[in-house]
C-alpha positions as CSV (number, residue, x, y, z in Angstrom):
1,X,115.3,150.6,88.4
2,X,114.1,153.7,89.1
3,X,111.8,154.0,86.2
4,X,109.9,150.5,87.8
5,X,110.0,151.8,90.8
6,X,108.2,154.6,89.7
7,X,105.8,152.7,87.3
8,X,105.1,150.2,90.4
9,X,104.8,152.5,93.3
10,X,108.0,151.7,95.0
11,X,107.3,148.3,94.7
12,X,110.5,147.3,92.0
13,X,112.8,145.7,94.8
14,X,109.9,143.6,95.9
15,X,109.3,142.6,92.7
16,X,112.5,141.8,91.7
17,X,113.2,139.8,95.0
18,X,109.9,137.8,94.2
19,X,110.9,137.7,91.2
20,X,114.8,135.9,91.4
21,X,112.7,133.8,94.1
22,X,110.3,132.8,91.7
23,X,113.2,131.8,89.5
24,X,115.2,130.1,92.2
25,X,112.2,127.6,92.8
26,X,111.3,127.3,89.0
27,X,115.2,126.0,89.0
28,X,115.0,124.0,92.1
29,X,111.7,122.5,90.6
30,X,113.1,121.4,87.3
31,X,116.3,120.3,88.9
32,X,113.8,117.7,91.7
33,X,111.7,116.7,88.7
34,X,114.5,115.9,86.3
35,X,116.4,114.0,89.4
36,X,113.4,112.7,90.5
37,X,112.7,111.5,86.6
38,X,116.1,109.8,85.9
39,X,116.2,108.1,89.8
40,X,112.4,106.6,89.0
41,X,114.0,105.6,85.5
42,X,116.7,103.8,86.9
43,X,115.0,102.1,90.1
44,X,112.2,100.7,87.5
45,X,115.1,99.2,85.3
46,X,116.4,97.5,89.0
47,X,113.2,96.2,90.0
48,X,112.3,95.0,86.1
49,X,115.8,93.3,86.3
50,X,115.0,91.9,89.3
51,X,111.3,90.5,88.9
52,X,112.6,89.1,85.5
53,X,115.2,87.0,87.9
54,X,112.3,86.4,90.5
55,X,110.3,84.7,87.9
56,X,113.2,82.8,86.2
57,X,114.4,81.6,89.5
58,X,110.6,80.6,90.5
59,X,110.6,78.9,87.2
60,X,113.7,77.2,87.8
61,X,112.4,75.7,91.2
62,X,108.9,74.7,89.8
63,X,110.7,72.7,87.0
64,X,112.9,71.5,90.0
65,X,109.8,70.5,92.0
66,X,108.0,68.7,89.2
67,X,111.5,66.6,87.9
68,X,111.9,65.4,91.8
69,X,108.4,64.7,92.0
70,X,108.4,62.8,89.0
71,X,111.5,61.0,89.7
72,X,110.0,60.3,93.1
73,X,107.0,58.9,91.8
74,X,108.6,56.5,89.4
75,X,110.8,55.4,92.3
76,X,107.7,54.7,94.1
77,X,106.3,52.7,90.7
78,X,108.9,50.5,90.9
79,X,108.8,49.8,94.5
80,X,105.5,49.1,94.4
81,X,106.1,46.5,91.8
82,X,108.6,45.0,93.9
83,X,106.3,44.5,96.8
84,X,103.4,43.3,94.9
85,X,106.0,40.4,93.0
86,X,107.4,40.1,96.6
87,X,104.0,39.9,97.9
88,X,103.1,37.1,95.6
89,X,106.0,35.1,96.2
90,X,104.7,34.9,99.8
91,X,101.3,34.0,98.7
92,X,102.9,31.1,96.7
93,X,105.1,30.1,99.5
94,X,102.1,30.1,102.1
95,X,100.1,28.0,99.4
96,X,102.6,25.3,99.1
97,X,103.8,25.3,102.9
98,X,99.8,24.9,103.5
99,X,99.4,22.3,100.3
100,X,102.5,20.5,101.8
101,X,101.0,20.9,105.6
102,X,97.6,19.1,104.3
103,X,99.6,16.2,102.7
104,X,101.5,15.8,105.8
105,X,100.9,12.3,107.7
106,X,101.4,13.7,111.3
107,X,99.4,17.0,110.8
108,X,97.2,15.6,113.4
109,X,99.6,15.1,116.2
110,X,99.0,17.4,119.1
111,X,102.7,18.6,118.6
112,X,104.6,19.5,116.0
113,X,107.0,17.8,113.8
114,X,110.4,18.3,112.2
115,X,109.0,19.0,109.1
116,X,106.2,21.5,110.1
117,X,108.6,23.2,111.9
118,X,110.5,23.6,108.7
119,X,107.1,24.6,106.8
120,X,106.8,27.2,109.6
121,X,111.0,28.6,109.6
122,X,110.7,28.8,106.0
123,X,108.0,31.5,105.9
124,X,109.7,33.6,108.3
């Protein structure tokens, strides 16, 4: 020591202070960057894992969506067939009630009959 203190001026402590500081921080540096390394290793594997689940639950509930919108839609299909047969019917019944109406005898009377009431009940 006394050799570098003399070859440094009387500068060797200082230097050797700096020194085992410089090498504390290099240690504390390599110990933060190899934490910090293997924490942003394993949060990346977490949020991977959990945008692959994001997405496979998203593509769950689209195929969800588009099965209940297609089973809604072919409920609708058919209900709409049922109304236009039911529809139809009506039209029929109204023809033949107006058919039978036009044949009737006393369709001229200022009041109504027992029969055009019936034409009439029946549509109802």
């Amino acid at each position: 020591m006394k050799w570098l203190d003399a070859l440094t001026g009387g500068y060797a402590s200082l230097i050797l202070y700096g020194l085992a500081a410089l090498a504390v921080v290099a240690v504390l540096g390599y110990t933060y960057h190899a934490g910090y390394s293997r924490a942003d290793a394993a949060w990346s594997l977490k949020y991977d894992q959990r945008e692959v689940a994001i997405t496979k639950a998203t593509n769950a509930e689209i195929s969800r969506i588009r099965q209940a919108n297609a089973q809604a839609k072919a409920i609708e299909a058919k209900r709409l067939n049922e109304l236009a047969a039911d529809n139809a019917a009506l039209e029929q019944q109204i023809k033949e009630k107006s058919d039978e109406a036009d044949a009737d005898p006393d369709r001229d009377r200022p009041a109504l009959s027992n029969d055009s009431r019936l034409r009439i009940d029946a549509i109802h």
